[in-house]
Residue frames as qw, qx, qy, qz and C-alpha x, y, z in Angstrom:
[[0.000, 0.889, 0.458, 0.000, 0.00, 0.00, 0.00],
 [0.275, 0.097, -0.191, 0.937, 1.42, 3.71, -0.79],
 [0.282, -0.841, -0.461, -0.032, -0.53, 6.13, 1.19],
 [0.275, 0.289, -0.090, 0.912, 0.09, 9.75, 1.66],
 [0.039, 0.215, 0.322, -0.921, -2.11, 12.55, 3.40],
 [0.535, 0.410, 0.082, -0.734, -4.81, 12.72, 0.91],
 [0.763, 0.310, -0.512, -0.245, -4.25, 9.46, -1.51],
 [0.450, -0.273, 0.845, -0.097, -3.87, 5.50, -0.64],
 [0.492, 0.475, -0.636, -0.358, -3.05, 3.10, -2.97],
 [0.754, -0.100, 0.640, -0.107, -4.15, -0.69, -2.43],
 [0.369, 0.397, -0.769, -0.339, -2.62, -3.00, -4.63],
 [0.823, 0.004, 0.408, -0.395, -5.18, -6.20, -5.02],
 [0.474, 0.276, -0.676, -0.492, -5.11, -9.29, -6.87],
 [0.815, 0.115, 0.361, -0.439, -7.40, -12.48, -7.41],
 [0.002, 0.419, -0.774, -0.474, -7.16, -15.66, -8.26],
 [0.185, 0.057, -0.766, -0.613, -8.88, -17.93, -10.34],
 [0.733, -0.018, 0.219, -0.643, -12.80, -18.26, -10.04],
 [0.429, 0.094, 0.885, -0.157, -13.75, -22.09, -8.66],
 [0.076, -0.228, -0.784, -0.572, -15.82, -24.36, -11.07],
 [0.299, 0.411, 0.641, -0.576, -19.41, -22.80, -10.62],
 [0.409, 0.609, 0.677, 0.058, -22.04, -22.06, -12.86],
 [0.232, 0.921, 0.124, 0.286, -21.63, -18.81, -13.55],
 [0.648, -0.206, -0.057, 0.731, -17.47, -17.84, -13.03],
 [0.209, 0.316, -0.064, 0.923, -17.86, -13.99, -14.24],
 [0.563, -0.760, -0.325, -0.006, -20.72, -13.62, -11.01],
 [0.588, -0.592, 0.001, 0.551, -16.92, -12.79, -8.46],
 [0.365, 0.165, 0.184, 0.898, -15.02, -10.99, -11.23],
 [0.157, -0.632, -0.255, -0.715, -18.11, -8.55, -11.68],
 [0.504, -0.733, -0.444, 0.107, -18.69, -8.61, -7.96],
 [0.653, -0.184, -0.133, 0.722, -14.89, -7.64, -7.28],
 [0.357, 0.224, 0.242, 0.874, -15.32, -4.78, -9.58],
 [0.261, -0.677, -0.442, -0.527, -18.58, -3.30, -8.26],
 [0.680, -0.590, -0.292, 0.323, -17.06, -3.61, -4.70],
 [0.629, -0.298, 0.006, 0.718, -14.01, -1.72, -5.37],
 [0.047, 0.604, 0.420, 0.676, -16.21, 0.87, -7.64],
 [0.512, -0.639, -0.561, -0.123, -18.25, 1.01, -5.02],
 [0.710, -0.557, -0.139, 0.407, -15.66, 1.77, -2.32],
 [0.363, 0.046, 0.187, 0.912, -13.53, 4.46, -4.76],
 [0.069, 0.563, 0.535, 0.626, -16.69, 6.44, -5.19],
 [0.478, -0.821, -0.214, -0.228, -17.48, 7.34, -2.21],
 [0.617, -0.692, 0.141, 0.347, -14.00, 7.57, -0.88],
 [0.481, 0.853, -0.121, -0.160, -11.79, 9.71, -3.69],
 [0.237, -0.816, 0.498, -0.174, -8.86, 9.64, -1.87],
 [0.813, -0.070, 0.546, -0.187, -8.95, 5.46, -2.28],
 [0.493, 0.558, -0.602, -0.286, -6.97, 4.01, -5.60],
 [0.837, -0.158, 0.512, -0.110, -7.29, 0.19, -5.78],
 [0.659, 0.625, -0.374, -0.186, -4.87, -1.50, -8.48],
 [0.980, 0.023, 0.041, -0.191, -4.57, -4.59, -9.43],
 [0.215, 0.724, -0.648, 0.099, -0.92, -6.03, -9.44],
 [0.696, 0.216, -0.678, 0.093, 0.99, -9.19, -8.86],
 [0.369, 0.136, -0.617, 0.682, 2.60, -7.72, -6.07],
 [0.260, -0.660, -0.243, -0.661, -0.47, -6.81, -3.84],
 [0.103, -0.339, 0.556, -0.752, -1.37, -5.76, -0.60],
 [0.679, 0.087, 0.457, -0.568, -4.96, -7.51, -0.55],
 [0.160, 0.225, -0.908, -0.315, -4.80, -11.04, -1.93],
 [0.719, 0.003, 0.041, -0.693, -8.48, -12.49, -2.99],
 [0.012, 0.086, -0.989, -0.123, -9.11, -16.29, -2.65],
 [0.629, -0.169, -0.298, -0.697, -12.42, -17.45, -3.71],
 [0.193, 0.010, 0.950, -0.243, -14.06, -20.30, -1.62],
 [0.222, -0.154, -0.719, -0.641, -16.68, -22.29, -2.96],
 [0.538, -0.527, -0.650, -0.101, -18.53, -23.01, -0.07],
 [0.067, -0.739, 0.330, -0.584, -19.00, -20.64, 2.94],
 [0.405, 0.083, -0.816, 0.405, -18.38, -21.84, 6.57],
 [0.235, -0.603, -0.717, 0.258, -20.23, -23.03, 9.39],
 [0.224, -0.793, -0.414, 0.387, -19.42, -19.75, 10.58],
 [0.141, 0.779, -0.056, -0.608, -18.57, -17.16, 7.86],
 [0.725, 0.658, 0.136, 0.154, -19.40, -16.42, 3.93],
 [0.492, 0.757, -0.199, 0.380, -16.13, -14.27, 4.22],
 [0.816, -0.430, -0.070, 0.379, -12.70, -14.17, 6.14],
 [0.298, 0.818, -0.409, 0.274, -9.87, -11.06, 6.10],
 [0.828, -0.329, 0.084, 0.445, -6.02, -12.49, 7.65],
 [0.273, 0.934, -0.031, 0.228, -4.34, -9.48, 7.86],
 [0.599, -0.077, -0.293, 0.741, -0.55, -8.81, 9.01],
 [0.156, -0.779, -0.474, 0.380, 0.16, -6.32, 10.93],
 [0.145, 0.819, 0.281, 0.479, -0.03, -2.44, 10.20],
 [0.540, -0.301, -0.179, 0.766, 2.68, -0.58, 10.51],
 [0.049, -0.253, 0.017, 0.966, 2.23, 3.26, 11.20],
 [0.575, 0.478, 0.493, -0.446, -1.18, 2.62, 9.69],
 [0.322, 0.511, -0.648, -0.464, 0.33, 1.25, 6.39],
 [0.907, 0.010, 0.194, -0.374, -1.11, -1.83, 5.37],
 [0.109, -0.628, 0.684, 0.356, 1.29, -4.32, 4.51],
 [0.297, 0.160, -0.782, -0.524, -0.74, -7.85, 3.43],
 [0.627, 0.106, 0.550, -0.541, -4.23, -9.41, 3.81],
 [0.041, 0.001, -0.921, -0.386, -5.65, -12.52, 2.49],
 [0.556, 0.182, 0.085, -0.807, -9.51, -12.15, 1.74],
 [0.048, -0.207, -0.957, -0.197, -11.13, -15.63, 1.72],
 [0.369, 0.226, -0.055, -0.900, -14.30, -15.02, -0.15],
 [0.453, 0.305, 0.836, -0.054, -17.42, -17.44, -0.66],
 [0.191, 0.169, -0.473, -0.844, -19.04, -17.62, -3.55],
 [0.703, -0.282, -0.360, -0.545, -22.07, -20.07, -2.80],
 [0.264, -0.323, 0.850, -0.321, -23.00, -22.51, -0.32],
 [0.040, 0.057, -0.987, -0.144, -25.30, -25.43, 0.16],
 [0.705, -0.328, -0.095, -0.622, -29.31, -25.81, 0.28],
 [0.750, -0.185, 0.539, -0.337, -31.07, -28.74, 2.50],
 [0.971, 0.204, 0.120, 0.036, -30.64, -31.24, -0.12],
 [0.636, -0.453, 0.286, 0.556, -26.79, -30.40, -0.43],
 [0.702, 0.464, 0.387, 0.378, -26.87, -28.68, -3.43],
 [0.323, -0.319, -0.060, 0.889, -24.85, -25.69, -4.25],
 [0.199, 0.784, 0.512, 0.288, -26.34, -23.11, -4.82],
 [0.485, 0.132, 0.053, 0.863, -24.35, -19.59, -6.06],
 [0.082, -0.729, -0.379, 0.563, -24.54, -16.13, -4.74],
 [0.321, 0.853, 0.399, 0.104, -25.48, -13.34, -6.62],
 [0.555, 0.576, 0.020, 0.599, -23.73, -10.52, -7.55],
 [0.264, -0.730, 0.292, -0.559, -24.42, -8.16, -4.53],
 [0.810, -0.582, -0.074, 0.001, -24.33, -10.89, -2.14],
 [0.805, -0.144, -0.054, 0.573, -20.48, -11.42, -2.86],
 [0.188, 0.656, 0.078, 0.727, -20.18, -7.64, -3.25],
 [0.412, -0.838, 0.103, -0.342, -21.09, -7.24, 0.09],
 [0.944, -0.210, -0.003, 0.255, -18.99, -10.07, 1.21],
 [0.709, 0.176, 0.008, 0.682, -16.05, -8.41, -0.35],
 [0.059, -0.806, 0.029, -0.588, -16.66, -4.90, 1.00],
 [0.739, -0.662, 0.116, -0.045, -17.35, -6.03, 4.50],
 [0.843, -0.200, 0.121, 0.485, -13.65, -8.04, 4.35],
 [0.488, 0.439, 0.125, 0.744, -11.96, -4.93, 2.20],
 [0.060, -0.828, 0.166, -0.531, -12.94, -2.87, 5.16],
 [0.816, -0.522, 0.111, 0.223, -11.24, -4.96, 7.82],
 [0.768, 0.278, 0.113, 0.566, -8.29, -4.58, 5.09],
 [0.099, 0.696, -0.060, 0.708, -8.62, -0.84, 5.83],
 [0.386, -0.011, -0.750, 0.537, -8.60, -1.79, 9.54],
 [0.341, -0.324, 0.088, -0.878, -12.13, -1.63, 10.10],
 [0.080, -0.027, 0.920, -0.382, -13.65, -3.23, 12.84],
 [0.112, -0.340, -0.922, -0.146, -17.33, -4.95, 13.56],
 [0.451, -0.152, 0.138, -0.868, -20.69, -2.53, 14.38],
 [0.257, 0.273, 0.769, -0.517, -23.60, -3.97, 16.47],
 [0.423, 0.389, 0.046, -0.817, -25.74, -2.53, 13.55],
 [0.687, 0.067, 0.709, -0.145, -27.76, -4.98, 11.39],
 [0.626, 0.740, 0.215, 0.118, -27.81, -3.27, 8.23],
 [0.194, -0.784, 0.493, 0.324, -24.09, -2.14, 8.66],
 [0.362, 0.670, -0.648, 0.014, -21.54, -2.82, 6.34],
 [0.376, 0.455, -0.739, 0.324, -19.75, -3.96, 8.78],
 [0.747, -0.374, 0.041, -0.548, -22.24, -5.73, 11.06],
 [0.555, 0.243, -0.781, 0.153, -20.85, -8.95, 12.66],
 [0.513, -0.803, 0.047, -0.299, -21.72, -10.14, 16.09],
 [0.740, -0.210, -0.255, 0.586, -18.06, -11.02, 16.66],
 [0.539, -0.196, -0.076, 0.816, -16.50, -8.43, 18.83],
 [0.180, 0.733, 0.336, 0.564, -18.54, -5.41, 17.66],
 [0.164, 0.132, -0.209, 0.955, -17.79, -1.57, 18.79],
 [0.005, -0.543, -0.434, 0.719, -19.89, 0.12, 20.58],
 [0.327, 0.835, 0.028, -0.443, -19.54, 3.13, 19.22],
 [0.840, 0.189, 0.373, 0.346, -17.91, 2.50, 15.35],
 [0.248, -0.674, 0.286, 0.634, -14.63, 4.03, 14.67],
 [0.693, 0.679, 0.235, -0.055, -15.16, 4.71, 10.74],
 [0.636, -0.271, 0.297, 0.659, -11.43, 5.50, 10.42],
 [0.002, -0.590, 0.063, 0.805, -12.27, 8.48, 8.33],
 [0.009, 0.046, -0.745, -0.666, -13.67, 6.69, 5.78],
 [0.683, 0.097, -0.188, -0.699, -17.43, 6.37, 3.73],
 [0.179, 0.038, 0.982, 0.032, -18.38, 2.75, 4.23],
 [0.223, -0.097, -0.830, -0.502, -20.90, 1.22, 1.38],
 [0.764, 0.083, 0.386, -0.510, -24.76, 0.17, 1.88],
 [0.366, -0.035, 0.907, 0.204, -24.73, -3.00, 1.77],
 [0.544, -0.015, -0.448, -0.709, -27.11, -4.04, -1.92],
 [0.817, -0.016, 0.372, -0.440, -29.96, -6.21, -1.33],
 [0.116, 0.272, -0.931, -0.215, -28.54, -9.82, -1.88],
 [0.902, 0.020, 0.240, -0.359, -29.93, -12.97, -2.74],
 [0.632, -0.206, 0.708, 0.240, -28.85, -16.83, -4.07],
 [0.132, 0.202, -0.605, -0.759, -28.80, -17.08, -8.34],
 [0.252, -0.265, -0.864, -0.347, -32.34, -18.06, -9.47],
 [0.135, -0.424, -0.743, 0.500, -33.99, -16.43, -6.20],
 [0.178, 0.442, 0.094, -0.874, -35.26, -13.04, -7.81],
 [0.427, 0.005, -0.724, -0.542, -36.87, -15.20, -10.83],
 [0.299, -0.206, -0.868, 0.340, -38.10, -17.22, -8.20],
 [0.136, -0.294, -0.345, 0.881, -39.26, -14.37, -6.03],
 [0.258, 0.185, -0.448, -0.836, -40.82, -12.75, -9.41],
 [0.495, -0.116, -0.627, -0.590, -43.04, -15.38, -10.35],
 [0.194, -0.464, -0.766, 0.401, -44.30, -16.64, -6.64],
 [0.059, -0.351, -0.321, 0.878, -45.18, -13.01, -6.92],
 [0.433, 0.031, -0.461, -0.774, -47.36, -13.16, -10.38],
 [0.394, -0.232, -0.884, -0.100, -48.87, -16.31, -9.19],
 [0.099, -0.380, -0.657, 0.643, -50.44, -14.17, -6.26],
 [0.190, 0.416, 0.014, -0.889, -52.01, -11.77, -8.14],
 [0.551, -0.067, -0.698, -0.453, -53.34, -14.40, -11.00],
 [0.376, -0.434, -0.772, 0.273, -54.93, -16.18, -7.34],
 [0.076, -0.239, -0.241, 0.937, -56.09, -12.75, -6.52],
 [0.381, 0.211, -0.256, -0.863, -57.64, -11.90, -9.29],
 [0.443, -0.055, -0.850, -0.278, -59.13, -15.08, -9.61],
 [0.067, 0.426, 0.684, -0.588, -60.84, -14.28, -5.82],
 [0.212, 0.427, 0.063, -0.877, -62.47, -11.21, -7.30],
 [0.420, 0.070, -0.366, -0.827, -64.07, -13.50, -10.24],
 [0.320, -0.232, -0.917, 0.055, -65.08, -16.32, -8.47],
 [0.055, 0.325, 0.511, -0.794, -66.52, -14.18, -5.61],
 [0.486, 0.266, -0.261, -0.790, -68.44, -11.65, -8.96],
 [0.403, -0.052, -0.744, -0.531, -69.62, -15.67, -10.84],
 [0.091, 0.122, -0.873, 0.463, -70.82, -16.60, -7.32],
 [0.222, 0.269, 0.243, -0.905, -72.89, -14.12, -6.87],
 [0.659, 0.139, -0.266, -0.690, -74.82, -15.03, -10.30],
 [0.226, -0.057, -0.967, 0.104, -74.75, -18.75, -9.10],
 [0.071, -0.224, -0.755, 0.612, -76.70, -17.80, -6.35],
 [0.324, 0.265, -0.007, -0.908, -78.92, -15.78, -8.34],
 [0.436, 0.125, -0.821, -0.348, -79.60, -18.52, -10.38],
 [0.234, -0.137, -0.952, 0.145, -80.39, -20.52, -7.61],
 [0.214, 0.266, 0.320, -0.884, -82.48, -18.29, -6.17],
 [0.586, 0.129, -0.168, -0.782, -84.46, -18.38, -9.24],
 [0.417, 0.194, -0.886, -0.060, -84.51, -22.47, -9.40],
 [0.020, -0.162, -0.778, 0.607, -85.76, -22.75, -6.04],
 [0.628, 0.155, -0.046, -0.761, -89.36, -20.83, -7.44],
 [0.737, 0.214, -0.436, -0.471, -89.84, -24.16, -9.29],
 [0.254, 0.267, -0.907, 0.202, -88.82, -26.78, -6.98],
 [0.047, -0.387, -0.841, 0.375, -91.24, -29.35, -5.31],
 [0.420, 0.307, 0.340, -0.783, -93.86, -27.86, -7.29],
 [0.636, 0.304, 0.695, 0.145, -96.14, -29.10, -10.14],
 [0.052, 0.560, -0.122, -0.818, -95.66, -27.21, -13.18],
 [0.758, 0.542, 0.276, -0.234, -96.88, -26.80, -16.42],
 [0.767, 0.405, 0.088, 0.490, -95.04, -27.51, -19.83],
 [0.434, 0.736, -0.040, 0.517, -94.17, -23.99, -19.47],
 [0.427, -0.777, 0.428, -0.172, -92.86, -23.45, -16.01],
 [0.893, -0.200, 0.298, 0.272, -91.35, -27.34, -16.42],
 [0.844, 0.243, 0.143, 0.456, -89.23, -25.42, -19.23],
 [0.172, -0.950, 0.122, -0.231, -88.77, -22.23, -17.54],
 [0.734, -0.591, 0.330, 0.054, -87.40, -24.54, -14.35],
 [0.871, 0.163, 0.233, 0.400, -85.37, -26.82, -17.19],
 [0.364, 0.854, -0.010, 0.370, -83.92, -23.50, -18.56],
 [0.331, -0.842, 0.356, -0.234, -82.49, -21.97, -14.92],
 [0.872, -0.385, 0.301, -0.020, -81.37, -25.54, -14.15],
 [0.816, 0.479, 0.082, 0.314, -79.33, -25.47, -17.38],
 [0.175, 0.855, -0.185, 0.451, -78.08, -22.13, -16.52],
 [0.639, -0.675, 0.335, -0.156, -77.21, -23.22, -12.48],
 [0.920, 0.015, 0.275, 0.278, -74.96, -26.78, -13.85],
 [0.837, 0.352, -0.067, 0.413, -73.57, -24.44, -16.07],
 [0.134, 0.836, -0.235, 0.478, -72.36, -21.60, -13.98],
 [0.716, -0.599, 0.336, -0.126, -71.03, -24.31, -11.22],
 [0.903, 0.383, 0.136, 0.139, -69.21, -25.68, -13.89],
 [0.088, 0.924, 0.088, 0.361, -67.93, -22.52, -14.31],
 [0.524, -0.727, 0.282, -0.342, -66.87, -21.49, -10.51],
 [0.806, -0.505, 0.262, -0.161, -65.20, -25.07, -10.48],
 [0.722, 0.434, 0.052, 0.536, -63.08, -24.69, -13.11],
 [0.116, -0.905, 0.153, -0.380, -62.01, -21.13, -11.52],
 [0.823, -0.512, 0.243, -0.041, -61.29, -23.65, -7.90],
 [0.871, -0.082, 0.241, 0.419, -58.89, -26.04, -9.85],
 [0.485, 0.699, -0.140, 0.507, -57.26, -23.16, -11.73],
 [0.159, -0.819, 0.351, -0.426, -56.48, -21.27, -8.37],
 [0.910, -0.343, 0.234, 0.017, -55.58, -24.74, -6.73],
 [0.832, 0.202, 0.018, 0.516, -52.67, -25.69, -9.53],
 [0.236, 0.776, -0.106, 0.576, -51.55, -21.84, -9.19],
 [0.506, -0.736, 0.317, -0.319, -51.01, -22.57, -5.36],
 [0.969, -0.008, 0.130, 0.209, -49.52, -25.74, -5.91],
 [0.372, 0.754, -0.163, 0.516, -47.18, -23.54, -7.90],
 [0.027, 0.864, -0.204, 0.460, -46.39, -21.71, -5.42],
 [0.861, -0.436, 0.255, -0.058, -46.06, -24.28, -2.67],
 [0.876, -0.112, 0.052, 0.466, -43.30, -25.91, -4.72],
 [0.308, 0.829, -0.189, 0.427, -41.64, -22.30, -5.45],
 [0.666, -0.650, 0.016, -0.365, -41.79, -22.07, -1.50],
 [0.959, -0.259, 0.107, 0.040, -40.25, -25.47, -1.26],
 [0.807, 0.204, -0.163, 0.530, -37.24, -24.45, -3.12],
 [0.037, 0.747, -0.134, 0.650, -36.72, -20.95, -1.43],
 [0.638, -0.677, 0.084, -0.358, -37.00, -22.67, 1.94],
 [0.927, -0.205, 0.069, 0.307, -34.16, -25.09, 1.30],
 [0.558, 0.581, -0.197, 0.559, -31.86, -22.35, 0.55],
 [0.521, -0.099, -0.422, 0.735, -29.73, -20.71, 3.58],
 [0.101, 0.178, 0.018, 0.979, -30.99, -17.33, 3.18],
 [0.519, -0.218, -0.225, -0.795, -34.66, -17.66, 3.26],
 [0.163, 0.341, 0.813, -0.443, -37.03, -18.49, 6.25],
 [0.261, -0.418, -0.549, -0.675, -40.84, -18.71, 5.37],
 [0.075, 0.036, 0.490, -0.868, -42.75, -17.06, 7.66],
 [0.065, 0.422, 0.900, -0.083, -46.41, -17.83, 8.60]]
């Protein structure tokens, strides 16, 4: 690191993204982090070199007990000298399968650990940056610097997910609002049906009665096709559910 009064230079490098589905997910993460972190702090210059001060290792899988990991020597005169940034990049659902973070998730991942590299410590604050409940500060010493909002993360495939659990409510919505409207003339029907019932009629009330009774079969017909549509659209959603609940990230809530 060169650092002066009003500039610091971090010299980073990264090596090769693990086999995952989608390998330019960390490269674009790296870059949005360290955008992220020059923009709001001018005075910050991150460049990439052999020789670096902040060495990135990807990890495919996070640990029990963290998606990310800074191992920093120490810091002389407040000069960084070398940190190793072990960085997850997915982990595992209930059925063991991996499943890869998104772009912001490892963006935060790699902020949060690229300010410990700037020797910033843990906040008590849940939406911090730098939230952690190891060791957190009281009060958090920001070392004169701008620290990131974290982006709203999620696992690849969850915001499609997410997207269409959400259309499928609103097609079951709307589908209250005509069942509720076909009911209504069901009932009207029946209403009229009931005039003719357990009575003796003539030809022409027996085809009055035959007429409504056509019209009642066909508008329960009707109403119970509606049922099994909004039934397969919840099914839907139950198994949307079923994968979003076996990922790490996501609790379903009653």
């Amino acid at each position: 690191m060169v650092a002066s009064d009003d500039h610091q230079i971090i010299y980073y490098s990264f090596e090769d993204v693990p086999d995952i589905p989608n390998e330019q997910i960390p490269v674009d993460a790296l870059k949005k982090a360290i955008d992220t972190w020059e923009t709001l702090n001018p005075n910050l210059e991150f460049i990439q070199s052999e020789n670096s001060n902040i060495e990135i290792k990807w990890q495919k899988y996070s640990s029990v007990n963290h998606t990310g990991l800074a191992t920093c020597n120490s810091v002389l005169f407040g000069i960084l000298t070398h940190c190793v940034l072990e960085i997850s990049v997915g982990a595992e659902d209930c059925n063991s399968n991996f499943v890869q973070n998104d772009e912001n998730m490892v963006t935060n991942i790699l902020m949060h650990e690229i300010g410990h590299a700037l020797r910033l410590g843990h906040s008590s604050e849940k939406n911090h940056l730098m939230y952690s409940t190891e060791s957190p500060q009281i009060t958090f010493d920001t070392k004169g610097y701008v620290l990131p909002e974290r982006f709203e993360e999620l696992y690849v495939g969850q915001k499609l997910m997410l997207f269409d659990k959400q259309e499928l409510e609103s097609n079951i919505e709307l589908l209250d609002i005509k069942i509720t409207r076909e009911q209504s003339q069901y009932d009207e029907y029946f209403k009229q049906y009931q005039y003719y019932e357990g009575k003796t009629l003539s030809p022409e009330e027996y085809k009055k009665a035959q007429n409504v009774f056509l019209k009642l079969n066909s508008q329960g017909e009707k109403i119970n096709s509606m049922i099994d549509q909004q039934n397969q659209l919840i099914e839907q959603i139950n198994e949307i559910l079923n994968q979003l609940g076996c990922n790490p990230n996501f609790e379903i809530t009653s």
